[in-house]
N, CA, C and O of each residue as an XYZ file, in Angstrom:
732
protein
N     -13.757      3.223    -18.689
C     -13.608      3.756    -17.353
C     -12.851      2.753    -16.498
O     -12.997      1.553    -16.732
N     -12.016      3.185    -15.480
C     -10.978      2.124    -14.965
C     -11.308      2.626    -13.479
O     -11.355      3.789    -13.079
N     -11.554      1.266    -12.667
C     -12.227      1.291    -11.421
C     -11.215      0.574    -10.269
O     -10.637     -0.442    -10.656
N     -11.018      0.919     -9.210
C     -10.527     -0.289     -8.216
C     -11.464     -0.766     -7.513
O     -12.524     -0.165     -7.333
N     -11.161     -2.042     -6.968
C     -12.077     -2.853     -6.622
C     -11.052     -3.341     -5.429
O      -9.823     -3.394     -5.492
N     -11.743     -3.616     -4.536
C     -10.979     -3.865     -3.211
C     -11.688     -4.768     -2.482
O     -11.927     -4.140     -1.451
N     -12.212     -5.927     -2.360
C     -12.738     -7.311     -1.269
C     -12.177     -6.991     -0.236
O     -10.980     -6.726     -0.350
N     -12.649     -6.916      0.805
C     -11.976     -7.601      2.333
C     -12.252     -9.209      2.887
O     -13.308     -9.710      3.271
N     -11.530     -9.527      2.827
C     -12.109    -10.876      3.238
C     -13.008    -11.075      4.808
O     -12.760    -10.160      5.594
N     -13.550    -11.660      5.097
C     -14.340    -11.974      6.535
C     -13.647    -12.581      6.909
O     -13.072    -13.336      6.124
N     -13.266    -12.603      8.481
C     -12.871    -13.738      9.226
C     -13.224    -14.900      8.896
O     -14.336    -15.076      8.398
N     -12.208    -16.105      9.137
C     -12.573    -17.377      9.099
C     -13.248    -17.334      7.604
O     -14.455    -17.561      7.525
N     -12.900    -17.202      7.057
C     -13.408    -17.222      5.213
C     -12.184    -18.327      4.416
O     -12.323    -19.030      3.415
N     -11.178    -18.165      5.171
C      -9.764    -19.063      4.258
C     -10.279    -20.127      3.392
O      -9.972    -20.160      2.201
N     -11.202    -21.174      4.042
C     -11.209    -22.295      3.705
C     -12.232    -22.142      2.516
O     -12.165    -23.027      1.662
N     -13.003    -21.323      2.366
C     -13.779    -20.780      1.750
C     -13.709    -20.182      0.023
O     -14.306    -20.377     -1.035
N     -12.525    -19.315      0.574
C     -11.746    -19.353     -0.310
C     -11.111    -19.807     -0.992
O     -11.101    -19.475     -2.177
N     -10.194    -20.922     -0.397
C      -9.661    -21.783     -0.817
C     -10.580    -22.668     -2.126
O     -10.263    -23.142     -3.217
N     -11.327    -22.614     -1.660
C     -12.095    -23.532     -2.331
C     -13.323    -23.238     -3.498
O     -14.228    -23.974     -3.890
N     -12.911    -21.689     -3.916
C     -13.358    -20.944     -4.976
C     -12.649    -20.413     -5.577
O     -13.100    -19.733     -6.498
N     -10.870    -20.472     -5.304
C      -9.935    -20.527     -6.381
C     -10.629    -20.640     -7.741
O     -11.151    -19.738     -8.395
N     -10.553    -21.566     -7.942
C     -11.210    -21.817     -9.388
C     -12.141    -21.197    -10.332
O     -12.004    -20.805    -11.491
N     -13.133    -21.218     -9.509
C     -14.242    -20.269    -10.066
C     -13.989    -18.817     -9.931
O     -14.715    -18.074    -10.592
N     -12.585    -18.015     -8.775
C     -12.676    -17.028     -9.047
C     -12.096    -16.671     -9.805
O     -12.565    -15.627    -10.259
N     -10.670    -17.176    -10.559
C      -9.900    -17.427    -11.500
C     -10.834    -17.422    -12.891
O     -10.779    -16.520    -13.727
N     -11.605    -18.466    -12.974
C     -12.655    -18.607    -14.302
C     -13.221    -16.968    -14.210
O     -12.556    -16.250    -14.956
N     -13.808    -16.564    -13.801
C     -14.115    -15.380    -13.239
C     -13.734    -14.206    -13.855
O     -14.241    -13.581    -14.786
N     -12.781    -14.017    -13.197
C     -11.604    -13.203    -13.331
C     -10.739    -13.032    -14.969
O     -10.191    -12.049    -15.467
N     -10.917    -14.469    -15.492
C     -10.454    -14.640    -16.884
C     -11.579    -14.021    -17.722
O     -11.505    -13.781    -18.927
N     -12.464    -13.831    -17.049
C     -13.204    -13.337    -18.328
C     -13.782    -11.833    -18.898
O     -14.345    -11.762    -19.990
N     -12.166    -10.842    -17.216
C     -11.894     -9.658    -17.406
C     -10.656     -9.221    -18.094
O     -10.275     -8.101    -18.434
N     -10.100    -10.463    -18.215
C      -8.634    -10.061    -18.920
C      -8.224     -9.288    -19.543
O      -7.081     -8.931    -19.258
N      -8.695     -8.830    -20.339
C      -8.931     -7.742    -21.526
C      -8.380     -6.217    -20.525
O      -7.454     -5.412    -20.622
N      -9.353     -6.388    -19.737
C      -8.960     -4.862    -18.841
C      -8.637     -4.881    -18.106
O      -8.351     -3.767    -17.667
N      -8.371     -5.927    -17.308
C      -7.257     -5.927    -16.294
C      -6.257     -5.031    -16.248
O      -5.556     -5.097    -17.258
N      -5.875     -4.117    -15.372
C      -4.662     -3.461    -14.699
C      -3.697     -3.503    -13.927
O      -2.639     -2.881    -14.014
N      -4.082     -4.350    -13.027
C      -3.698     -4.907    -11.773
C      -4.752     -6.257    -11.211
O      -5.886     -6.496    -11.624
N      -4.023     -6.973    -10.219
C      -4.794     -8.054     -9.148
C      -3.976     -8.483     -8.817
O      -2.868     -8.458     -9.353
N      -4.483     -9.335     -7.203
C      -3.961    -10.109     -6.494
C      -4.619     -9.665     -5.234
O      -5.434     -8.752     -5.103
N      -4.015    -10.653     -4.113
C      -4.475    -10.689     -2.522
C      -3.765    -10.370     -1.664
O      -2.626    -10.831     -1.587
N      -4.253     -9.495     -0.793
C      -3.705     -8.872      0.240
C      -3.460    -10.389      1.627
O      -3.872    -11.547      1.687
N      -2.626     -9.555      2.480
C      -1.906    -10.664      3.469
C      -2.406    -10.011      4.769
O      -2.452     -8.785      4.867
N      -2.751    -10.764      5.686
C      -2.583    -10.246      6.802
C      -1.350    -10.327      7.466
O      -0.606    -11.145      6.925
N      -0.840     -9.736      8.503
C       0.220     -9.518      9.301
C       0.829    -10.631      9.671
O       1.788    -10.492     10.429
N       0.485    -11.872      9.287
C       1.416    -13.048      9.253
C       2.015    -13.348      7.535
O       2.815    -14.280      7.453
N       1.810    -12.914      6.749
C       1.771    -12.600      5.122
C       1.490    -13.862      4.795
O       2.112    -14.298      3.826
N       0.586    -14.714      5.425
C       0.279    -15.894      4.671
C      -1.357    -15.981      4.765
O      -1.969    -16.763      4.037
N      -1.808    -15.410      5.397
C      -3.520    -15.274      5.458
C      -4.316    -14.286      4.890
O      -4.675    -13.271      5.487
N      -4.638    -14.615      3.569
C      -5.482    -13.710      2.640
C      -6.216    -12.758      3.456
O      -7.003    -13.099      4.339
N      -5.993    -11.782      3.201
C      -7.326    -10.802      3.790
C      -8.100     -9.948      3.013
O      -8.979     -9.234      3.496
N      -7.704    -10.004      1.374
C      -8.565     -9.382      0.443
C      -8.103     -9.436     -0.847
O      -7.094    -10.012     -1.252
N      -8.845     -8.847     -1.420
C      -8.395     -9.257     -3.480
C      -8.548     -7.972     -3.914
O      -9.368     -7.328     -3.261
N      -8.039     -7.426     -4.771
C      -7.582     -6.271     -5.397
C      -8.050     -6.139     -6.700
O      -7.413     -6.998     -7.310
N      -8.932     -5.462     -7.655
C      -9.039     -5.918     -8.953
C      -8.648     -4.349     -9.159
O      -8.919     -3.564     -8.251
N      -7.814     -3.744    -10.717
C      -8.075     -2.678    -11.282
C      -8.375     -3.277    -12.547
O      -7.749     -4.219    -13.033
N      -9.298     -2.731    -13.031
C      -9.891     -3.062    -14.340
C     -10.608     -1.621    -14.913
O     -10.802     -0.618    -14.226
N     -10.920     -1.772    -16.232
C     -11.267     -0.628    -17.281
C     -12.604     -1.982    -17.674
O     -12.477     -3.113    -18.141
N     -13.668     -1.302    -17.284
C     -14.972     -1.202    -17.528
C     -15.906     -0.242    -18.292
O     -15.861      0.934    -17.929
N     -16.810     -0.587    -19.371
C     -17.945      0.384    -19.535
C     -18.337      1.034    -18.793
O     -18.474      2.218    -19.098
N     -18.613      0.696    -17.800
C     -19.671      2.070    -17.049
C     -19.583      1.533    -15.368
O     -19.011      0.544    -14.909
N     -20.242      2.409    -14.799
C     -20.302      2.287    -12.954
C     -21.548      0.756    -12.805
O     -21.462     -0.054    -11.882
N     -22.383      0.691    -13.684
C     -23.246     -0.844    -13.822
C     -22.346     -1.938    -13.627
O     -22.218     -2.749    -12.710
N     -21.653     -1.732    -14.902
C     -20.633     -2.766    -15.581
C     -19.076     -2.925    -14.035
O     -18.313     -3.872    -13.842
N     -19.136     -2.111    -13.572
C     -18.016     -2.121    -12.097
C     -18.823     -2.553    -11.426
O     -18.516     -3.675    -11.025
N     -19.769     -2.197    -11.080
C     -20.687     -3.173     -9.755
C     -21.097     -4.252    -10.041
O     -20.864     -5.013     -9.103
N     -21.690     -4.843    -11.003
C     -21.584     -6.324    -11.223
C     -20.609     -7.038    -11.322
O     -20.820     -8.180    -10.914
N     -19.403     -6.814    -11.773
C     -18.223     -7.098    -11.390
C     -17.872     -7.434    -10.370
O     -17.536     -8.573    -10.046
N     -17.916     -6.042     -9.426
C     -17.653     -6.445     -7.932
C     -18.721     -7.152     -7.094
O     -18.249     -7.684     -6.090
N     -19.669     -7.251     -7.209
C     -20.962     -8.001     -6.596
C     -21.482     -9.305     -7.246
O     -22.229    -10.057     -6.619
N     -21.017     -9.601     -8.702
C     -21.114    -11.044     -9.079
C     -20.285    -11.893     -8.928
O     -20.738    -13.022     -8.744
N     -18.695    -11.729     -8.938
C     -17.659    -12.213     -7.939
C     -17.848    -13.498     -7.383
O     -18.453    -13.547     -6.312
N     -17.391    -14.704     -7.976
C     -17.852    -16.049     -6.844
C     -17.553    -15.632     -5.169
O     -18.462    -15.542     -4.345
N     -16.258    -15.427     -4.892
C     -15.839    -15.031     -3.571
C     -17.238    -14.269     -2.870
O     -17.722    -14.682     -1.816
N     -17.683    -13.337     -3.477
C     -18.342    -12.132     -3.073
C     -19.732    -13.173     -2.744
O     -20.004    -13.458     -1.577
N     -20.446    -13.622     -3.743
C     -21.954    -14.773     -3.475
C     -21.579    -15.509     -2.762
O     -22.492    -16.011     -2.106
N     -20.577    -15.880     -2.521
C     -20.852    -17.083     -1.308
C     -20.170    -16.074     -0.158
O     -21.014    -16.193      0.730
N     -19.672    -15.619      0.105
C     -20.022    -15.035      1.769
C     -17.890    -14.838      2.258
O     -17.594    -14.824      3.453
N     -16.969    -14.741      1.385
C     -16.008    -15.116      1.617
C     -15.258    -13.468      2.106
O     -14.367    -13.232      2.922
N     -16.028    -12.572      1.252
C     -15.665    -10.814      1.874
C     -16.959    -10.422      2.734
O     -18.164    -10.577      2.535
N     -16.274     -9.896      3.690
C     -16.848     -9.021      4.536
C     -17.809     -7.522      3.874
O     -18.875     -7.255      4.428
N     -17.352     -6.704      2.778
C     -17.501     -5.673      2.340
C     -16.323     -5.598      1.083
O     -15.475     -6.470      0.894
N     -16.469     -4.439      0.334
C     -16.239     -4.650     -0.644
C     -15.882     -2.514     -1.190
O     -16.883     -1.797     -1.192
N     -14.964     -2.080     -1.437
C     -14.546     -0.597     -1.628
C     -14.765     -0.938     -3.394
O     -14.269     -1.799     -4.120
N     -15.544     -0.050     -3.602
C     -15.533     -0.070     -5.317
C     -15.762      1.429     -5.802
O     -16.763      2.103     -5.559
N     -14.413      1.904     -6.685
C     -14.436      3.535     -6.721
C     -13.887      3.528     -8.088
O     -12.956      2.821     -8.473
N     -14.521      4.341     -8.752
C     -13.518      4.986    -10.378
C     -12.151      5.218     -9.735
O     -11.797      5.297     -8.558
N     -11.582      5.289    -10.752
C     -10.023      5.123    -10.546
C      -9.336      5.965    -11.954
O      -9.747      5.770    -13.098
N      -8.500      6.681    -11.689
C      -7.614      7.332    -13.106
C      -6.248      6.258    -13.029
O      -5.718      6.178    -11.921
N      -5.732      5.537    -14.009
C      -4.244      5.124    -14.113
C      -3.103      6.168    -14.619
O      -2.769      6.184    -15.804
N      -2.620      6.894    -13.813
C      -2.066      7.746    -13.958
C      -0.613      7.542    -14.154
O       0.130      8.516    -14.279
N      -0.075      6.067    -14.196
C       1.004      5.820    -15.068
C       0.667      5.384    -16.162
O       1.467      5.749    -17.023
N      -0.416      4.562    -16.685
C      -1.084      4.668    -17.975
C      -0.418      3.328    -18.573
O      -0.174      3.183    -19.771
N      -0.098      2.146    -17.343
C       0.376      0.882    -17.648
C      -0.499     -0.347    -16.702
O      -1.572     -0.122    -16.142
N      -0.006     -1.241    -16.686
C      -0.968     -2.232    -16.500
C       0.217     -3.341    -15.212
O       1.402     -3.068    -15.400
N       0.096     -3.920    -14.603
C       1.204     -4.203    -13.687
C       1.787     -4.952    -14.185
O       2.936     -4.985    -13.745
N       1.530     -5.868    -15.195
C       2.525     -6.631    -16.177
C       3.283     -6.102    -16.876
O       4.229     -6.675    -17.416
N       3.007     -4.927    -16.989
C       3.840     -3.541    -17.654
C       5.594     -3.312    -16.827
O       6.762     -3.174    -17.189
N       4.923     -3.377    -15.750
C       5.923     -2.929    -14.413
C       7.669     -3.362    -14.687
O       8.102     -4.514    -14.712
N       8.510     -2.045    -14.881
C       9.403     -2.331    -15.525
C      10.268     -3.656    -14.750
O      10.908     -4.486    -15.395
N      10.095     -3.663    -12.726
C      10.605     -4.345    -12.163
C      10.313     -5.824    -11.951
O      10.786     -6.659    -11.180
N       9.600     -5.859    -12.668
C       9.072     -7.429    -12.855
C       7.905     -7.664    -12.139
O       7.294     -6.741    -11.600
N       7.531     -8.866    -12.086
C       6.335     -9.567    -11.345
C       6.895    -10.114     -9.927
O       6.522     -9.743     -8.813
N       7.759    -10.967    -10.196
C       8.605    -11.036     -9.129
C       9.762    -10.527     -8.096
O      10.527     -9.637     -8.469
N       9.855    -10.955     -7.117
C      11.037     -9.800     -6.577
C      10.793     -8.838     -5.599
O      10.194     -7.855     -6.037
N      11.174     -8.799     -3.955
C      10.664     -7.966     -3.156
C       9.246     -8.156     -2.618
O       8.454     -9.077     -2.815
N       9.130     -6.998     -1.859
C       8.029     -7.082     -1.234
C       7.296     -6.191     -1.836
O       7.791     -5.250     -2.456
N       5.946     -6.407     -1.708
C       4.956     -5.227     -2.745
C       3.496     -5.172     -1.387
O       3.012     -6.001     -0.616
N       3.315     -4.129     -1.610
C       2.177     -3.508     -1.000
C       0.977     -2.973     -1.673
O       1.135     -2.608     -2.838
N      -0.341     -2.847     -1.079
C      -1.198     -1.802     -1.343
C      -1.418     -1.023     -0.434
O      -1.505     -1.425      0.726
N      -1.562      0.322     -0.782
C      -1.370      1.780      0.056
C      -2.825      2.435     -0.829
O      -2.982      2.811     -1.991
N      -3.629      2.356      0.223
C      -5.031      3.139      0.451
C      -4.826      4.680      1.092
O      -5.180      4.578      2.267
N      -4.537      5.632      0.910
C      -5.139      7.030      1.011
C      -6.484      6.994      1.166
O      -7.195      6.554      0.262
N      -6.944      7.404      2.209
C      -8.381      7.698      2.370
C      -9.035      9.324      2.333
O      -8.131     10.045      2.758
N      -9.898      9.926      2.089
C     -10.365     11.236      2.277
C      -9.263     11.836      2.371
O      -8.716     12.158      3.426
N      -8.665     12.121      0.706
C      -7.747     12.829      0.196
C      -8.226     14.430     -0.198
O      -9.369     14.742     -0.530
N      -7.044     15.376     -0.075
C      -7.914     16.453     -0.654
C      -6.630     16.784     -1.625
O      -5.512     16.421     -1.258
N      -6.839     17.600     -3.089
C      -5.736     18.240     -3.608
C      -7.156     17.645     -5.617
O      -8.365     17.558     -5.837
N      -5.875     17.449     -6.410
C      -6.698     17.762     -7.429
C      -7.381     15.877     -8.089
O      -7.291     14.729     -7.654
N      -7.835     16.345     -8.956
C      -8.535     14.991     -9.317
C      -7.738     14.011    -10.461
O      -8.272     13.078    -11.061
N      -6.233     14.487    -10.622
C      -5.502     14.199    -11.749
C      -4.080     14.484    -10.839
O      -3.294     15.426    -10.940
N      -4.056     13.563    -10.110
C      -2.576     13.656     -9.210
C      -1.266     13.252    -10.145
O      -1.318     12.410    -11.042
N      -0.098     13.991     -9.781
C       0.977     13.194    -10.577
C       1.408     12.082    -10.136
O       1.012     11.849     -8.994
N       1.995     11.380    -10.540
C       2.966     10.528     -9.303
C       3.972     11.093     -8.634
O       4.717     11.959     -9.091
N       4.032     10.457     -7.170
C       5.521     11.129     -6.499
C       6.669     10.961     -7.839
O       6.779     10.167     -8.772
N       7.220     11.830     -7.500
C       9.000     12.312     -8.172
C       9.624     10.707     -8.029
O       9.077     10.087     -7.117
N      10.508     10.059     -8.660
C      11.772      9.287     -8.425
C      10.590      8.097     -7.772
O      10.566      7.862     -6.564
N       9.859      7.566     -8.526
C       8.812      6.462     -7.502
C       9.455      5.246     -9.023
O       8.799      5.313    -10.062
N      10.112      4.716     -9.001
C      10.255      3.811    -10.176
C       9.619      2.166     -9.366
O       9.307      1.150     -9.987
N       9.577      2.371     -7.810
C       8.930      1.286     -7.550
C       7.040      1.030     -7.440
O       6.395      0.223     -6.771
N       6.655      1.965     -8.283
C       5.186      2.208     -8.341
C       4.775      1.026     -9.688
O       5.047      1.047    -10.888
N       4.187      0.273     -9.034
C       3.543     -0.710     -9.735
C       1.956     -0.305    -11.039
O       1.711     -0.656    -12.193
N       1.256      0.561    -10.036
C       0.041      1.401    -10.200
C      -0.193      2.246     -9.226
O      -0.055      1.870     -8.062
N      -0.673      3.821     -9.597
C      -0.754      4.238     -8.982
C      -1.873      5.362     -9.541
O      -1.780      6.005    -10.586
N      -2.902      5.414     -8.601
C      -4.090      6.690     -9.248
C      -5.073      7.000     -8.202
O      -5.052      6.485     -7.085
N      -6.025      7.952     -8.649
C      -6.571      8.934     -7.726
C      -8.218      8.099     -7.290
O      -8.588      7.446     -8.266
N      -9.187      7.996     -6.138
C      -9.643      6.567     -6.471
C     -11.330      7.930     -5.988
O     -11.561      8.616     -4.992
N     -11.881      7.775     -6.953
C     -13.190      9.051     -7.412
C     -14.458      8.721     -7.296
O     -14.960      7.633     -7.582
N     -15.125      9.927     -6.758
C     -16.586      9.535     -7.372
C     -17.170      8.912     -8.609
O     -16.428      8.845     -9.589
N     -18.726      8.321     -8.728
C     -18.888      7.507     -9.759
C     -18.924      8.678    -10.866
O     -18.856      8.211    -12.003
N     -19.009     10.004    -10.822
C     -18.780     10.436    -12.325
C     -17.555     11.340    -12.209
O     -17.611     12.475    -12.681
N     -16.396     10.873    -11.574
C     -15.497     11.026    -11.778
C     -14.740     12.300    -12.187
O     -13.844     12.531    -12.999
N     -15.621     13.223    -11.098
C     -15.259     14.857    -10.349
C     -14.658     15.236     -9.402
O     -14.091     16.321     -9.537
N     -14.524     14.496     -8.030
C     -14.391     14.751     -7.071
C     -13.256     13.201     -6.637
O     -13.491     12.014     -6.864
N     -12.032     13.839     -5.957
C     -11.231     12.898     -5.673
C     -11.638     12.603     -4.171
O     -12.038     13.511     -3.444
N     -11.485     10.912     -3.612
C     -11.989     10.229     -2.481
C     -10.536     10.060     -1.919
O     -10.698      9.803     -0.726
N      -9.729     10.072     -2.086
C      -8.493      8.894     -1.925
C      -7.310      8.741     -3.099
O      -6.985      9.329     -4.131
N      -6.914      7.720     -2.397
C      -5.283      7.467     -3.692
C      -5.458      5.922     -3.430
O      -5.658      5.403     -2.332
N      -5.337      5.229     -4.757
C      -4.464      3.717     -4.551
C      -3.625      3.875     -5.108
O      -3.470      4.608     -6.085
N      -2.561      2.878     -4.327
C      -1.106      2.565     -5.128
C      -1.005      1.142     -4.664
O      -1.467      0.675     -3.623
N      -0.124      0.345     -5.885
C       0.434     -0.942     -5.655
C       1.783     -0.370     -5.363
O       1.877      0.739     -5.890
N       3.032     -0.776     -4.615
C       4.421     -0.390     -4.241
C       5.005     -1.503     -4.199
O       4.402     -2.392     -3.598
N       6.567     -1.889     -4.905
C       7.142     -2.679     -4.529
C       8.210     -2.009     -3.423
O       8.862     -0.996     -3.675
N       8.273     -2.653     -2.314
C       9.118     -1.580     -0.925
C       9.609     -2.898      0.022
O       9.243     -4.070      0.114
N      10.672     -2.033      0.694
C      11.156     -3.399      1.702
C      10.758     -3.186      2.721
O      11.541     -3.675      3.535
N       9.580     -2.499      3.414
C       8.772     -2.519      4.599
C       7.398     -1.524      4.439
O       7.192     -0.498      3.791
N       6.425     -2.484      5.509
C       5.140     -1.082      5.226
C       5.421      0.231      5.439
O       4.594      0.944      4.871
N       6.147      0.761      5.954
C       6.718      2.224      6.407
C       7.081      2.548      5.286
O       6.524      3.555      4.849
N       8.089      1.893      4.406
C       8.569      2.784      2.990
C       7.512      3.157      2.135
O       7.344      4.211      1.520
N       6.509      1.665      2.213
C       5.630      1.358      1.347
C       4.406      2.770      1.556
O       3.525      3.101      0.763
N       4.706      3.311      2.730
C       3.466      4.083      3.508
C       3.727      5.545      2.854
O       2.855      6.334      2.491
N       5.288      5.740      2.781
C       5.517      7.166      2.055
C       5.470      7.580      0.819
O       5.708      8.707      0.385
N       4.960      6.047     -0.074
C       4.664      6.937     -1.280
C       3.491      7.545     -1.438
O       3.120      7.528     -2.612
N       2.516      8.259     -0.442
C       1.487      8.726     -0.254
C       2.279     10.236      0.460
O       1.582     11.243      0.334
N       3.514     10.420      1.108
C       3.860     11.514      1.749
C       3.440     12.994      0.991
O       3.210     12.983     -0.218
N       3.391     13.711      1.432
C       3.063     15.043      1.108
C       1.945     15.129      0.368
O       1.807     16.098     -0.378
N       0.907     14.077      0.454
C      -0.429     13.905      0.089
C      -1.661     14.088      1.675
O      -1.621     13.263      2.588
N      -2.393     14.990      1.679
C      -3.823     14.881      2.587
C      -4.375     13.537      2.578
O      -4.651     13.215      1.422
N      -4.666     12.539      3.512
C      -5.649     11.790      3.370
C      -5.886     11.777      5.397
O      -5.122     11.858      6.359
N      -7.415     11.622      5.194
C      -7.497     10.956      6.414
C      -7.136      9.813      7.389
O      -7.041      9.800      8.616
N      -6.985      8.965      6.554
C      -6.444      7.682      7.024
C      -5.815      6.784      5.572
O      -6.169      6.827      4.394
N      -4.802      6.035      6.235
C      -3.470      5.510      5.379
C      -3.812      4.091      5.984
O      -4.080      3.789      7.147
N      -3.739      3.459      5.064
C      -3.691      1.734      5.168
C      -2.778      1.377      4.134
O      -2.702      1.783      2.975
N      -1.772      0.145      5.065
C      -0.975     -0.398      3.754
C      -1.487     -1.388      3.661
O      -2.630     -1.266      4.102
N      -1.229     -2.736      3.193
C      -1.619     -4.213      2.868
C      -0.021     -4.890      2.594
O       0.877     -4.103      2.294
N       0.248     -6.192      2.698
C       0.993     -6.914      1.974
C       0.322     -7.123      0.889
O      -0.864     -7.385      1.090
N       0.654     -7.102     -0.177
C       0.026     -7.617     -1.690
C       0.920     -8.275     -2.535
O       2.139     -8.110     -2.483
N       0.411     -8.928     -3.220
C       1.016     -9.795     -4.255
C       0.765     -9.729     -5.822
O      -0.464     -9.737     -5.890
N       1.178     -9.677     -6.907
C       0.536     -9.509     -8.007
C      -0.271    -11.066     -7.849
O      -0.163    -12.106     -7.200
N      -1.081    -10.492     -8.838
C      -2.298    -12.340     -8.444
C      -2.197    -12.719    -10.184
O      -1.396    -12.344    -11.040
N      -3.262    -13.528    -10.239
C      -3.514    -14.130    -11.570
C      -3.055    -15.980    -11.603
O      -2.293    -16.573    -10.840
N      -3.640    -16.380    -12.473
C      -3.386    -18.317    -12.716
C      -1.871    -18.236    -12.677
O      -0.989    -17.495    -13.112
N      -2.013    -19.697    -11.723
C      -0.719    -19.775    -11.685
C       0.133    -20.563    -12.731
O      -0.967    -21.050    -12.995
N       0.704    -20.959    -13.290
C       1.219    -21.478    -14.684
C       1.436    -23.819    -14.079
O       1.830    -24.638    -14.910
């Protein structure tokens, strides 16, 4: 089962963070296997973390919440809250997959919120800058909540329309970055 996982960071958490690099990395390595996607969102100066992104393929809705709730970041106090939803990969690749590289441009995350339409969305037409993109579900995975997408785009506005001609209640983009150890 393949889940997104979404941290917000808390105010005033940076230093905090900073300083669980490590352990969230150790962490994090020891999802590798199912990893889909990661990395950290920016706030509006694109240099101040404001959240971490995981898509991963998990056993079960247990096996996703301990995940997201055992998290070094998460025990010590560094997110505010925490979005954790089944997820379909509906390009059926992994962001290292991503034909446009890792590097290069600007990349976003685009949250669809209280989406309505079916539970097995296609991707938009002509989207070759879709990093990941899928429908983000109840825990038994009937009923669609939303859309995530990773986007590589040259502003949040472009980044905002690969959700166009989709229902959602509310649209959030992010600056995002692909994440992972750095070499």
């Amino acid at each position: 089962m393949e889940f997104f996982c979404y941290h917000r960071d808390r105010p005033g958490s940076m230093a905090l963070r900073e300083k669980l690099l490590e352990e969230h990395w150790s962490y994090m390595d020891r999802f590798s296997e199912g990893m889909i996607a990661r990395g950290p969102t920016f706030a509006e100066d694109g240099e101040t973390a404001s959240g971490s992104v995981h898509i991963v393929d998990l056993p079960d809705v247990a096996a996703a919440r301990a995940f997201a709730l055992d998290e070094p970041n998460h025990l010590a106090g560094v997110y505010r809250d925490v979005l954790l939803r089944r997820w379909r990969n509906v390009l059926g690749r992994t962001m290292w997959d991503f034909p446009g590289g890792l590097e290069g441009g600007s990349r976003f995350l685009v949250l669809g919120l209280g989406a309505e339409g079916p539970v097995d969305p296609a991707p938009p037409p002509g989207r070759e800058d879709l990093l990941a993109y899928g429908p983000l579900l109840t825990d038994d995975g009937t009923t669609r909540l939303g859309t995530a997408a990773l986007v590589r785009a040259s502003d949040p506005g472009t980044a905002r329309a690969v959700l166009d001609g989709e229902r959602h209640a509310d649209v959030e983009v992010h600056a995002w970055e692909c994440g992972g150890r750095r070499s």
